[in-house]
Backbone of each chain as ProteinMPNN parsed JSONL, in Angstrom:
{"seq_chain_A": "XXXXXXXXXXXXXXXXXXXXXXXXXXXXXXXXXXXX", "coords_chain_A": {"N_chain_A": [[13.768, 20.692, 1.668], [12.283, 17.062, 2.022], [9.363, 16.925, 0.273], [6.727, 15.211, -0.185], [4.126, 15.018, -1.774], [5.219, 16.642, -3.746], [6.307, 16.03, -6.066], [6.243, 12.541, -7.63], [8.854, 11.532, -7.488], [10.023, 12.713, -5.301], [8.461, 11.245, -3.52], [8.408, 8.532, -3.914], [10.914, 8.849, -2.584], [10.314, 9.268, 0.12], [9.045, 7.105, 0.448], [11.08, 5.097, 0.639], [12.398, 6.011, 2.619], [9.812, 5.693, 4.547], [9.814, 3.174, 4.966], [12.434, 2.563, 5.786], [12.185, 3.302, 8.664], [9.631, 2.098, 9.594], [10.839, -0.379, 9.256], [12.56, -0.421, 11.628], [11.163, 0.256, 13.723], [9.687, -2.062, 14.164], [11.282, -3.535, 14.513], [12.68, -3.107, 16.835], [10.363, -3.254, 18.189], [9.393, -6.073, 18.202], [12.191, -7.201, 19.544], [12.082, -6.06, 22.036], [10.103, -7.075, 22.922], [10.947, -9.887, 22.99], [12.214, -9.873, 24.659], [11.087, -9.118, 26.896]], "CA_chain_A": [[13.044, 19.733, 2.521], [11.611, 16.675, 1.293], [7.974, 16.958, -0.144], [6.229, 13.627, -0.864], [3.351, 15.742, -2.559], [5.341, 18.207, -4.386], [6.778, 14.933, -7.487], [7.123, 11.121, -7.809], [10.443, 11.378, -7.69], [10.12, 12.489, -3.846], [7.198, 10.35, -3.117], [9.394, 7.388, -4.183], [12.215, 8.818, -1.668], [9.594, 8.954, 1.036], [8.658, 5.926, 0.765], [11.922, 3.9, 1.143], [12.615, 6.598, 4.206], [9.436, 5.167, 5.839], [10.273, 1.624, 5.16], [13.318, 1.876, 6.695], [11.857, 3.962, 9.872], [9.106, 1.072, 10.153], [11.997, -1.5, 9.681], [13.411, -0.465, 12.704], [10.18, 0.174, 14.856], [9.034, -3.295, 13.651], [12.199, -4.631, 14.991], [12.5, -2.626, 18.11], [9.114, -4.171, 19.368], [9.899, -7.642, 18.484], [13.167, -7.032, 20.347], [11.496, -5.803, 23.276], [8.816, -8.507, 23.147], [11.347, -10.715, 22.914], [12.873, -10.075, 26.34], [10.124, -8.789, 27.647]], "C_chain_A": [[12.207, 18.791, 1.65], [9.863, 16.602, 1.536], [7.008, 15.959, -0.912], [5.144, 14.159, -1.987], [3.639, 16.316, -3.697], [5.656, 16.947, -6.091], [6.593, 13.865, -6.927], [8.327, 11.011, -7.231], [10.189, 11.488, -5.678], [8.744, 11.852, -3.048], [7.814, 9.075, -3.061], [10.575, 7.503, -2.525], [11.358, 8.804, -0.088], [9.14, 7.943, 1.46], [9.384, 5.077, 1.221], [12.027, 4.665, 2.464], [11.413, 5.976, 5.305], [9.148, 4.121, 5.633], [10.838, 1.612, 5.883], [13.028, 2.346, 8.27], [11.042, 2.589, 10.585], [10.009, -0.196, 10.153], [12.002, -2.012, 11.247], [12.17, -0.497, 13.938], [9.914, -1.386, 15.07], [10.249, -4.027, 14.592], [13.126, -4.029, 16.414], [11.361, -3.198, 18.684], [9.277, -5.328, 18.9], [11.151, -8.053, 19.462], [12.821, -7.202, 21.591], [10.178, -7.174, 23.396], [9.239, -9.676, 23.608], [11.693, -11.097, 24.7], [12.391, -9.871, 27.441], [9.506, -9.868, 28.454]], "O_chain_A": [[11.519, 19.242, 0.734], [9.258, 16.331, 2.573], [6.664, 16.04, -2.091], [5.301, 13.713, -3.123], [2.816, 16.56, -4.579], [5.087, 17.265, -7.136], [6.7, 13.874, -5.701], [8.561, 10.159, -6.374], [10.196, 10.505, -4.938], [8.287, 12.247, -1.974], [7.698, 8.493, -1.983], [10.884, 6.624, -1.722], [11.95, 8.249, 0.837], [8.825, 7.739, 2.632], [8.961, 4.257, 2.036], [11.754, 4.016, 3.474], [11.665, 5.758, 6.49], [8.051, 3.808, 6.097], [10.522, 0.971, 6.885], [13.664, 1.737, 9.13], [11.408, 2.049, 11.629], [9.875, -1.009, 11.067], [11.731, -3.052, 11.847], [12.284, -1.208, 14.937], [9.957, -1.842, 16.213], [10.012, -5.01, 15.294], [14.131, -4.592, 16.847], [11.496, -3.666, 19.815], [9.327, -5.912, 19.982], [11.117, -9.111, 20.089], [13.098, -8.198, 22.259], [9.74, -7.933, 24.261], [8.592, -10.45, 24.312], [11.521, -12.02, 25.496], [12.788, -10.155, 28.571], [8.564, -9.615, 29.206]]}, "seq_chain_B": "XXXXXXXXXXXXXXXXXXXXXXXXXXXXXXXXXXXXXXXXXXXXXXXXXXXXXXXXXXXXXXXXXXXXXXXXXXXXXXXXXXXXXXXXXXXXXXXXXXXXXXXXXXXXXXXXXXXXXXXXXXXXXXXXXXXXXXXXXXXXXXXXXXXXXXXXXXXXXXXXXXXXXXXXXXX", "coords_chain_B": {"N_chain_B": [[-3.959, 18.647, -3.513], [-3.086, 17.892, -1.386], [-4.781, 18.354, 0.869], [-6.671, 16.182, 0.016], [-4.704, 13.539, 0.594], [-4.512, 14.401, 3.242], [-7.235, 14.13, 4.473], [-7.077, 11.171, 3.446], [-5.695, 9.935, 4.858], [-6.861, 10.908, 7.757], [-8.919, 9.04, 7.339], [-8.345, 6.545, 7.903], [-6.729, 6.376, 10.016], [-8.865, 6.717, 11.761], [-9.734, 4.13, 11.61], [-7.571, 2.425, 12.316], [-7.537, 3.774, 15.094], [-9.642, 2.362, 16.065], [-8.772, -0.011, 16.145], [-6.432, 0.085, 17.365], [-7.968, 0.946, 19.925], [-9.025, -1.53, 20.866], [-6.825, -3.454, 21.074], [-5.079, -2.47, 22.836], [-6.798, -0.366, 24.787], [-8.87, -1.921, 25.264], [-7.839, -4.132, 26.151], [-7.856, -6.994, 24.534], [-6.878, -10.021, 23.096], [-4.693, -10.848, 20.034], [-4.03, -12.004, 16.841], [-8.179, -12.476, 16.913], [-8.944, -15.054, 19.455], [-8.935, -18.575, 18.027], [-8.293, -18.314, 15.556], [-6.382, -17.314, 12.619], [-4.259, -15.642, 11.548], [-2.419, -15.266, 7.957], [0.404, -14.517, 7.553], [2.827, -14.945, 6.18], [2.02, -14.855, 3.467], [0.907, -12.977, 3.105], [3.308, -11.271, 3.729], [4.807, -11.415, 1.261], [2.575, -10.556, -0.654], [2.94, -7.922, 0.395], [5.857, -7.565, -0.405], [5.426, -7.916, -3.582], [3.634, -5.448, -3.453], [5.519, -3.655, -2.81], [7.451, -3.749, -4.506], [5.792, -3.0, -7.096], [6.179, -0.055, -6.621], [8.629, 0.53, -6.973], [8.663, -0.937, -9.676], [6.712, 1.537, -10.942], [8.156, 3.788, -10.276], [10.118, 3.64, -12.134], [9.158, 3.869, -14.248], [8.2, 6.689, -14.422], [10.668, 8.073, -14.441], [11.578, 7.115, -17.422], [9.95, 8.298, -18.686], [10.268, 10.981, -18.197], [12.944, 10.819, -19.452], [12.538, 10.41, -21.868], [12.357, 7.927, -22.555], [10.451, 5.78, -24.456], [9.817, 3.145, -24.079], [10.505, 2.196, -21.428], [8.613, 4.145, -19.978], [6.326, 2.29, -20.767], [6.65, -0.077, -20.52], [7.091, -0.154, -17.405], [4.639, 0.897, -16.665], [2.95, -1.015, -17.505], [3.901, -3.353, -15.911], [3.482, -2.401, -13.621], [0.798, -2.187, -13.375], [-0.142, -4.969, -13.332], [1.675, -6.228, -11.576], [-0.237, -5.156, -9.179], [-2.938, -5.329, -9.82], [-2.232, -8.273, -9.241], [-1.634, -8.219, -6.491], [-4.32, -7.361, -5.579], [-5.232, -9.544, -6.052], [-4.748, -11.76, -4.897], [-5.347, -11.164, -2.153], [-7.863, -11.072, -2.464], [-8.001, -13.372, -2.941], [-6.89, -14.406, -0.048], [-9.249, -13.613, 1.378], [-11.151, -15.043, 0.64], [-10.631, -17.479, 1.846], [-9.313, -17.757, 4.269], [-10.887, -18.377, 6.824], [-12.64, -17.176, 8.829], [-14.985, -14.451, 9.301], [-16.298, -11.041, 8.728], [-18.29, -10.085, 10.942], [-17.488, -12.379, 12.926], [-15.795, -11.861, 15.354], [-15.115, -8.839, 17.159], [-12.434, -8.343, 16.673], [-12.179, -9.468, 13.848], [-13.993, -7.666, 12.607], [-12.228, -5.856, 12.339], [-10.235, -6.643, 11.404], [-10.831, -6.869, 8.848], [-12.231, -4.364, 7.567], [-9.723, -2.712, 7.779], [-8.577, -3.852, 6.027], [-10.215, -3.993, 3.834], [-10.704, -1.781, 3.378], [-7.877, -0.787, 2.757], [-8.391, -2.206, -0.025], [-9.93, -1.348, -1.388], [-8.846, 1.018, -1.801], [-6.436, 0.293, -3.461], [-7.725, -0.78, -5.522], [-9.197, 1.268, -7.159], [-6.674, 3.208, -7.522], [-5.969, 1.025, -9.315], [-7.448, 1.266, -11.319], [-6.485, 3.809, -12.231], [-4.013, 3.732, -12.885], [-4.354, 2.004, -14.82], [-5.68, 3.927, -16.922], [-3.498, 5.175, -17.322], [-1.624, 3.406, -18.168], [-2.715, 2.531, -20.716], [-2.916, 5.231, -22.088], [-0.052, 5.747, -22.187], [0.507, 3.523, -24.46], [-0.934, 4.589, -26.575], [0.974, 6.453, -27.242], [0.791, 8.736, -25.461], [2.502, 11.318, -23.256], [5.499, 12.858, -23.0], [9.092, 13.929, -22.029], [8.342, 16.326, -21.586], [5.852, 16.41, -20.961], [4.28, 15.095, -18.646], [2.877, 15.16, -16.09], [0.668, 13.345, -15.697], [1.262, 10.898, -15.23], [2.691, 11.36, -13.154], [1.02, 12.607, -10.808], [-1.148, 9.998, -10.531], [1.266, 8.229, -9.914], [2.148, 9.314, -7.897], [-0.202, 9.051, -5.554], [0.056, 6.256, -5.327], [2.579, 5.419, -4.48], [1.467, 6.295, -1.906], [-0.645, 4.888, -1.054], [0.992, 2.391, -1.063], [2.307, 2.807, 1.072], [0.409, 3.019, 3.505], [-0.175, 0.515, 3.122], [2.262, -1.28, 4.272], [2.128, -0.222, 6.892], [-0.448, -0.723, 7.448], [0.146, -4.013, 7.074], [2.169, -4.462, 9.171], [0.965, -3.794, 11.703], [-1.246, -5.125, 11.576], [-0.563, -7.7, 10.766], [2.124, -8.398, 11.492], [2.886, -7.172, 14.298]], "CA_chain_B": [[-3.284, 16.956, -2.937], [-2.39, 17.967, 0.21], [-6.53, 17.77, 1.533], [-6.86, 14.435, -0.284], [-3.589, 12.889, 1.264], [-4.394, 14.166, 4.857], [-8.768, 13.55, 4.61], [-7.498, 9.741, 3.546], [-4.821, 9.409, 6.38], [-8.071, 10.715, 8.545], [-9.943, 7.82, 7.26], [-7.154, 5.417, 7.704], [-6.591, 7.11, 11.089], [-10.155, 6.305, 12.245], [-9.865, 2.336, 11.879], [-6.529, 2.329, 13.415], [-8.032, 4.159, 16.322], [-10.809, 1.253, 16.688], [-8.32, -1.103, 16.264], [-5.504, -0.146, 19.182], [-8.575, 0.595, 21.28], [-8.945, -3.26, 20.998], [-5.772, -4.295, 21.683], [-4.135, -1.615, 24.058], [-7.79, 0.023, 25.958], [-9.609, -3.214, 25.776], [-6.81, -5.334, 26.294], [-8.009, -7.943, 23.772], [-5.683, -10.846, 22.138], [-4.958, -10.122, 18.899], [-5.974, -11.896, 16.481], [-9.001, -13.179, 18.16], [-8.65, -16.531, 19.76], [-9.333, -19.435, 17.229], [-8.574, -17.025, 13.513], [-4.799, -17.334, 12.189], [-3.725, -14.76, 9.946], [-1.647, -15.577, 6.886], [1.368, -13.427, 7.786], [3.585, -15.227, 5.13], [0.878, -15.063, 2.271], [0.705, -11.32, 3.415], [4.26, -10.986, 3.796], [5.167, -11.864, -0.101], [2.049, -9.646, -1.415], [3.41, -6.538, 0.213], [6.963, -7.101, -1.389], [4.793, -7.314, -4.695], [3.067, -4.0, -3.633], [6.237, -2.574, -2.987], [7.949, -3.679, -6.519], [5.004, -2.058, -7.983], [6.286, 1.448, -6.395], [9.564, 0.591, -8.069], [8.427, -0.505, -11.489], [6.246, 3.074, -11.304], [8.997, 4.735, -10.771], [11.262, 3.278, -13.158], [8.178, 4.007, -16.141], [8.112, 8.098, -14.468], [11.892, 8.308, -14.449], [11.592, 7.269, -18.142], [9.144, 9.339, -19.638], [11.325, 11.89, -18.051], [14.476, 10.567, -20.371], [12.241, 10.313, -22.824], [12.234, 6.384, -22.82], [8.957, 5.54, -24.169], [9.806, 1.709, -24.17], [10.268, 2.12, -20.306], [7.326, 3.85, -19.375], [5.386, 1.465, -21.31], [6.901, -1.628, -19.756], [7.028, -0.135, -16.022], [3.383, 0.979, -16.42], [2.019, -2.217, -17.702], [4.338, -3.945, -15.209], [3.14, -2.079, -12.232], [-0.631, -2.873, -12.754], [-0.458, -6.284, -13.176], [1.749, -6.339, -10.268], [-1.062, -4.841, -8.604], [-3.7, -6.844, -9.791], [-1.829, -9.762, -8.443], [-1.826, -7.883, -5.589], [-5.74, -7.562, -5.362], [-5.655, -10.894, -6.524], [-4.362, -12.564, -3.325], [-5.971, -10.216, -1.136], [-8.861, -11.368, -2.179], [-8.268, -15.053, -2.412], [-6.899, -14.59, 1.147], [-10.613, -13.58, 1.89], [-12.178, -16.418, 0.819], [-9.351, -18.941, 2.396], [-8.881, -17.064, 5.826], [-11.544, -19.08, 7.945], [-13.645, -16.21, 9.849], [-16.082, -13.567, 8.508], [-16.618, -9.614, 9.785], [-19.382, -10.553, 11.948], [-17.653, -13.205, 14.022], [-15.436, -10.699, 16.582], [-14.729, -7.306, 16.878], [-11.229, -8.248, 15.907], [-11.864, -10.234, 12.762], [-14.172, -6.445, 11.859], [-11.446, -4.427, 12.214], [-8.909, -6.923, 10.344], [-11.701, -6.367, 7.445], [-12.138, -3.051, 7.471], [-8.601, -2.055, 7.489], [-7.585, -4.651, 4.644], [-10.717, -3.867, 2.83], [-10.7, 0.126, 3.035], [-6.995, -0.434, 1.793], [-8.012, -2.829, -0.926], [-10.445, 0.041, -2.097], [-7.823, 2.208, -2.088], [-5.768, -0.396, -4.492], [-8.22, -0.777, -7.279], [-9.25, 2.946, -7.211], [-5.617, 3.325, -8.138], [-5.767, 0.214, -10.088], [-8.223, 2.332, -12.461], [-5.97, 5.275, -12.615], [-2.947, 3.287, -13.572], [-5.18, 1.401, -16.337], [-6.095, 5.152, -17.8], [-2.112, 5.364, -17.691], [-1.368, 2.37, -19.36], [-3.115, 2.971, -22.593], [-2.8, 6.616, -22.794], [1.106, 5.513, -22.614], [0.891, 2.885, -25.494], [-1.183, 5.249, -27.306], [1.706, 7.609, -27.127], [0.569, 9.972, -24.68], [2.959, 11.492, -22.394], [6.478, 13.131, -23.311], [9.625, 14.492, -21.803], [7.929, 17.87, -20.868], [4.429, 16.823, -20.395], [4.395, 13.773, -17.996], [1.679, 15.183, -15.196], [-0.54, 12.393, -15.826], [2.012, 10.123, -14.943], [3.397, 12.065, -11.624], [0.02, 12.21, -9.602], [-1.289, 8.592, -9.989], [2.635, 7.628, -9.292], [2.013, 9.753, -6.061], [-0.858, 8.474, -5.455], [0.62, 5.092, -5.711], [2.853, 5.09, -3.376], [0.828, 6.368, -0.888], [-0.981, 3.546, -1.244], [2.201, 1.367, -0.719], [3.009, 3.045, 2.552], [-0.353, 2.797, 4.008], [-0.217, -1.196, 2.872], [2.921, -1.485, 4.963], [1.775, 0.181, 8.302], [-1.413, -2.054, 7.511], [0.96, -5.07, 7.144], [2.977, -4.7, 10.403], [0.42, -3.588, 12.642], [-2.474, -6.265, 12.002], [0.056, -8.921, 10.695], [3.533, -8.755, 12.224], [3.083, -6.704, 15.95]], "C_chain_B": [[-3.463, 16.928, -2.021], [-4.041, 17.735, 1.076], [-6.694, 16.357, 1.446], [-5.781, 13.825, 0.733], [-4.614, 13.017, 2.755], [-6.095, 13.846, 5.041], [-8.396, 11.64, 4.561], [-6.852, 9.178, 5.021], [-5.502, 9.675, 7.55], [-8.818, 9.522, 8.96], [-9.096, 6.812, 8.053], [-7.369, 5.033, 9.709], [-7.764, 6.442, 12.292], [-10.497, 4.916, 12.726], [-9.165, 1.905, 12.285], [-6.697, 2.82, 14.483], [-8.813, 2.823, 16.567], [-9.903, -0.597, 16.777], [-6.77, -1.287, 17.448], [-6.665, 0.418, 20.338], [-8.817, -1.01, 21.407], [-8.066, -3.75, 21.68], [-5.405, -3.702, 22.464], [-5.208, -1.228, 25.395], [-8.41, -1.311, 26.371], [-8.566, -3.987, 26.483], [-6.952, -6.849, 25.182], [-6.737, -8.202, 23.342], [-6.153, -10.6, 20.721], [-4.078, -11.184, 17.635], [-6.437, -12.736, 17.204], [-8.99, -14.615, 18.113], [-9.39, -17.429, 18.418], [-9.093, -19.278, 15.817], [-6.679, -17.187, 13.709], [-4.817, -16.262, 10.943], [-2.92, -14.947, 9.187], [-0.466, -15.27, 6.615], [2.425, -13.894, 6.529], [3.092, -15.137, 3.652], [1.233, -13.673, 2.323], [2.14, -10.358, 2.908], [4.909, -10.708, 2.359], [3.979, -10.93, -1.13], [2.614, -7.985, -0.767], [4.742, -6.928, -0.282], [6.171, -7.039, -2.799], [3.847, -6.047, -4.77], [4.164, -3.111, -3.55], [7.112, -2.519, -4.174], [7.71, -2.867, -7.01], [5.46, -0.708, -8.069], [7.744, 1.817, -7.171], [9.618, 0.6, -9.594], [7.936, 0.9, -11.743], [7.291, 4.213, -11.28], [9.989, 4.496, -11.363], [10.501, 4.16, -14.686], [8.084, 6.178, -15.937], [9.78, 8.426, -14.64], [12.154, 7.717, -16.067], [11.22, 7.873, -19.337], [9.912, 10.316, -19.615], [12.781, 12.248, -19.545], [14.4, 10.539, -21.708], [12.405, 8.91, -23.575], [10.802, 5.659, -22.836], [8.94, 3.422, -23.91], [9.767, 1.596, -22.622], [9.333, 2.266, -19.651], [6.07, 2.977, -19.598], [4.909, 0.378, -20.376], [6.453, -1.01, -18.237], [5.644, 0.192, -15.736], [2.536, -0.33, -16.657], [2.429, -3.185, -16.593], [3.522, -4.051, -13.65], [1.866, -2.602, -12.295], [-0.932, -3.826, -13.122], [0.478, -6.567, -11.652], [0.741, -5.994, -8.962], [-2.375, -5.54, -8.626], [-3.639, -8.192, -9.299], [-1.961, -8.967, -7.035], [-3.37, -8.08, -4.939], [-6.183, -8.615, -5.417], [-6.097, -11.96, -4.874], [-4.862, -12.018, -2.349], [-7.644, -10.605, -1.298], [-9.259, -12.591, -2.355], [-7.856, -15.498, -0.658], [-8.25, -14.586, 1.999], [-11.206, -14.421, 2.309], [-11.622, -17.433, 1.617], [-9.243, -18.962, 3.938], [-9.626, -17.75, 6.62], [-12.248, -18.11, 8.741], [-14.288, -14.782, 8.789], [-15.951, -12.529, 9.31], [-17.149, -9.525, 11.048], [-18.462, -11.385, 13.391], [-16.795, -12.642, 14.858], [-15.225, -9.391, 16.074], [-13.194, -7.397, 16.123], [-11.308, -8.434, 14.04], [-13.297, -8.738, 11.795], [-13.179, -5.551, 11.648], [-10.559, -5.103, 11.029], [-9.79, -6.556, 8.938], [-11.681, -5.173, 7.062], [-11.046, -2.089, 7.234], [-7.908, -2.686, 6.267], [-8.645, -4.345, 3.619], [-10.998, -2.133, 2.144], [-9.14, 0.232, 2.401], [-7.121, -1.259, -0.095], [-8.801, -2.136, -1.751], [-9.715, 0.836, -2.709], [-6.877, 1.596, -3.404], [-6.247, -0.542, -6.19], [-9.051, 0.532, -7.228], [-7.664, 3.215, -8.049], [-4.966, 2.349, -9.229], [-6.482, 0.995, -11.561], [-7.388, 3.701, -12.804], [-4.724, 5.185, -13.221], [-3.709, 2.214, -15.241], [-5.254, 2.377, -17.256], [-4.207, 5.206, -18.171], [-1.413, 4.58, -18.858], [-1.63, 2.192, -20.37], [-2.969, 3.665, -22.746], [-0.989, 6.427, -23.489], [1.577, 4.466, -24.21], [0.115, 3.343, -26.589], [-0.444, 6.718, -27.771], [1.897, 9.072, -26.653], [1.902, 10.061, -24.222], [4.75, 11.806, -23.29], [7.153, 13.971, -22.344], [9.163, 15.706, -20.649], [6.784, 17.989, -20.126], [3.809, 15.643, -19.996], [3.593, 13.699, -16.502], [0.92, 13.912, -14.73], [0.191, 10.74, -15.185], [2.283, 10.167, -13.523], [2.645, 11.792, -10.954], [-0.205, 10.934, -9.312], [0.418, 7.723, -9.143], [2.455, 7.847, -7.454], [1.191, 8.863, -5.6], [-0.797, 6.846, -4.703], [1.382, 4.889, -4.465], [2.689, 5.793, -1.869], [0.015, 5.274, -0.343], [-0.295, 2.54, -0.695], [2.269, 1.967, 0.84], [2.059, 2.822, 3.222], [0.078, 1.162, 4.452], [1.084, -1.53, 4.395], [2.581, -1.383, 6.502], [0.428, -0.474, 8.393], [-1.01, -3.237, 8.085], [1.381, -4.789, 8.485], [2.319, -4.265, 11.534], [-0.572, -4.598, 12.666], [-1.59, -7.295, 11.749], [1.407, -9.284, 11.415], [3.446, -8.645, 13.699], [2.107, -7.563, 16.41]], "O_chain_B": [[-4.043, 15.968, -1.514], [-4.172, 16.817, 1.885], [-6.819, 15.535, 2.354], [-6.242, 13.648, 1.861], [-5.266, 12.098, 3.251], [-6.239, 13.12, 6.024], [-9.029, 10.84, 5.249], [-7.265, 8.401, 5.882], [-5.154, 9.016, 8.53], [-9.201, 9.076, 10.042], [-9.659, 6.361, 9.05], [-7.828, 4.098, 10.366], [-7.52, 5.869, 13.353], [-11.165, 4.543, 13.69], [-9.448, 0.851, 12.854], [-5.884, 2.335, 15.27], [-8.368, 2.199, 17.53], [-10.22, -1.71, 17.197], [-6.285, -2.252, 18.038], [-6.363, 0.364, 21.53], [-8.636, -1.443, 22.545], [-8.25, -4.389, 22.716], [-5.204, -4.484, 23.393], [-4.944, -1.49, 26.569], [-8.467, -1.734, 27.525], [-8.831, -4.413, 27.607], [-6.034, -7.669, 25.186], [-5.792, -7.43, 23.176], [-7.26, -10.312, 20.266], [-2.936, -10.736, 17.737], [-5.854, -13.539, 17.932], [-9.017, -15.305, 17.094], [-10.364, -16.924, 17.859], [-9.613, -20.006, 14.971], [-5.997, -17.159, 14.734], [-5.29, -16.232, 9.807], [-1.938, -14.74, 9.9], [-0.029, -15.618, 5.518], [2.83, -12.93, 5.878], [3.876, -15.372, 2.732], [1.955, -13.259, 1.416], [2.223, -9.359, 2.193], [5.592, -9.685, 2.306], [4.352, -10.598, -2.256], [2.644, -7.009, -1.516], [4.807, -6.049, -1.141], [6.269, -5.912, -3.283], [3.36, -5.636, -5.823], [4.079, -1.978, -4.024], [7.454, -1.483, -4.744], [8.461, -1.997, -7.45], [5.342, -0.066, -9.112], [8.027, 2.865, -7.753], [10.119, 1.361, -10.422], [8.519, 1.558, -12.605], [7.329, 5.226, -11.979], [10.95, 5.227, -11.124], [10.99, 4.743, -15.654], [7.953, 6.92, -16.91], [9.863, 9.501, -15.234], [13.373, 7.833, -16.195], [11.735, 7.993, -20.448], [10.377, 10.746, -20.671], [13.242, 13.205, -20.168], [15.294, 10.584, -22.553], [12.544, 8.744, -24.787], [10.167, 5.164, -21.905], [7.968, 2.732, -23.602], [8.89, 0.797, -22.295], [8.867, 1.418, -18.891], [5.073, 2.924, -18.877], [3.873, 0.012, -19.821], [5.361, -1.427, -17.853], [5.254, -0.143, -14.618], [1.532, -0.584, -15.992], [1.524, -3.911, -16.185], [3.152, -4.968, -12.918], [1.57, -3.442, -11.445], [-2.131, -3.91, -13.391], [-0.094, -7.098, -10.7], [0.938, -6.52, -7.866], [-2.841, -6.194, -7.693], [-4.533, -8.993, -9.026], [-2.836, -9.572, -6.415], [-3.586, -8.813, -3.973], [-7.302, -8.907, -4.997], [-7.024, -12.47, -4.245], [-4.713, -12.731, -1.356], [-8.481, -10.447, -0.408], [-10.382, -13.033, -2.112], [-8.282, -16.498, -0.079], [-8.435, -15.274, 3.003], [-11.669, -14.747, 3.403], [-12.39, -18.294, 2.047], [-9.117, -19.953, 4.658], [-8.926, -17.922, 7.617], [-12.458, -18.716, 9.792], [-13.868, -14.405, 7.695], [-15.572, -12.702, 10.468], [-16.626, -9.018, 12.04], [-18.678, -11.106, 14.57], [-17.194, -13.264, 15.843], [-15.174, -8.973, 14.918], [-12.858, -6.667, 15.19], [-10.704, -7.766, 13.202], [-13.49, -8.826, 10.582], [-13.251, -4.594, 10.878], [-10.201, -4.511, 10.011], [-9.23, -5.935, 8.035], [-11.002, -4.918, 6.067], [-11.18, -0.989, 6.698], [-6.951, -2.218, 5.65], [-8.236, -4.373, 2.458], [-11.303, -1.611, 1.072], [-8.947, 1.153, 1.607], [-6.367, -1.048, -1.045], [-8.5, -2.202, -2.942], [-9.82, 1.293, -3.847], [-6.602, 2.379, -4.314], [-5.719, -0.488, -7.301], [-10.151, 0.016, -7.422], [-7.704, 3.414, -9.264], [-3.931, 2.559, -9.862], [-5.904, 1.16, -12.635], [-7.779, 4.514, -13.643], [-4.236, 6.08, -13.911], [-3.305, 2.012, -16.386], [-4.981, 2.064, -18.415], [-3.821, 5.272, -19.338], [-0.9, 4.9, -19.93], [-0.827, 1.655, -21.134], [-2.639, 3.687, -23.932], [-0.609, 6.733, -24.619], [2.608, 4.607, -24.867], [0.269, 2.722, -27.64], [-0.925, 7.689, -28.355], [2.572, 10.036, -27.013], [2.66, 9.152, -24.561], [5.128, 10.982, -24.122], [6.45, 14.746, -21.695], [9.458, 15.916, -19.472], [6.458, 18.793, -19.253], [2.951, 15.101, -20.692], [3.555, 12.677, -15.817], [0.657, 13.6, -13.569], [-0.431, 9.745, -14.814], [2.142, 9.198, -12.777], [2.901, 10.841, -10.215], [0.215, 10.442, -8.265], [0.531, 6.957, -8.186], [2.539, 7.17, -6.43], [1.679, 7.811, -5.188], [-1.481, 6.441, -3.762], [0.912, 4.272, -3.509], [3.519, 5.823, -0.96], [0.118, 4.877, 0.817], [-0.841, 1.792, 0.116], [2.262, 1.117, 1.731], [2.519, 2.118, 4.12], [0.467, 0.707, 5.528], [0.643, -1.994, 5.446], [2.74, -2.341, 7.258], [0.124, -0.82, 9.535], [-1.428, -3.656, 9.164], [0.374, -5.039, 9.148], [3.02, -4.294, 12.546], [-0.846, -5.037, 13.783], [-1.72, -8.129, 12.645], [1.644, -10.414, 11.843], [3.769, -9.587, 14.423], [1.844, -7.613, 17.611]]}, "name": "protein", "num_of_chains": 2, "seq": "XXXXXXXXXXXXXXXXXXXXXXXXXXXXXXXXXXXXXXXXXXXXXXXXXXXXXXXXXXXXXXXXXXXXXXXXXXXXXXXXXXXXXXXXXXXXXXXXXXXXXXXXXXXXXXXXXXXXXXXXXXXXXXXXXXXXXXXXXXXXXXXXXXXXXXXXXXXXXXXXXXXXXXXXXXXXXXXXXXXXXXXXXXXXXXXXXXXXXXXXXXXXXXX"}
């Protein structure tokens, strides 16, 4: 399981994972805003 | 770690509470009538905060390999990328047109850009101790600690910045 704490190395991989999570939120409520 | 991490995401926690009671309990417009936020200025310093999390881990993934020419470069890289970072963050200050004082909104946008820009040169000082210990030939292969935490550190930092970024500047 990844452990942002435990190295770098998975601190790094955590980080692009919650880029791309907020990506998508980010562009799920503009979506919805949109048509809203 | 694990205290530090979750006491700052407390803090964090705290000013993002005061700031969707604004917009969601209050109902307030956001940002407050008459104040423009910079969202493209903004937009272009977090890709240079998130570089930074790349150069850092290009300079820990070389110490590793035992590439001292890498961690050199990716450590000196990262905190001037960061410095530019602080840079603009705090010429946006002066440039922005409204002060703490003049709504509740234009306290919170402070408070959340200036409790992260704390957080930036705090870690700007811990990557500085990095950066010379590295061109003084600290740090090898086996014994690269000193490197690992601030890295963490680091991009904790970055991820905050982001969920900063897209909640006071984009949503």
């Amino acid at each position: 399981m990844l452990n942002p704490l435990r190295s770098e190395d998975e601190a790094f991989r955590f980080l692009l994972y919650a880029i791309a999570v907020i990506v998508v939120i980010v562009g799920l409520v503009l979506i919805l805003r949109a048509l809203l | 770690m694990l205290l530090f991490i979750i006491s700052e995401i407390m803090v964090f926690g705290a000013f993002f509470t005061a700031y969707f009671f604004i917009r969601v309990a209050q109902g307030d417009p956001w940002p407050a009538p008459g104040t423009h936020l910079p969202v493209e200025v903004a937009g272009v310093n977090t890709l240079i905060l998130v570089s930074s999390s790349f150069t850092i881990h290009w300079a820990e993934k070389s110490i590793k390999a035992g590439n001292r020419f890498g961690l050199k470069a990716g450590m000196l890289t990262t905190f001037l990328l960061g410095c530019t970072f602080l840079f603009i963050q705090i010429n946006e200050y002066a440039n922005i047109g409204f002060a703490p004082q003049d709504a509740a909104q234009t306290t919170i946008f402070y408070s959340l850009t200036g409790l992260h820009g704390a957080h930036v040169f705090i870690g700007l000082c811990l990557l500085l101790f990095v950066t010379i210990r590295s061109f003084r030939g600290h740090y090898s292969p086996e014994e690269h600690r000193g490197v690992e935490v601030p890295g963490i550190y680091w991009h904790f930092v970055d991820i905050m910045w982001i969920v900063v970024y897209t909640t006071v500047y984009v949503i």
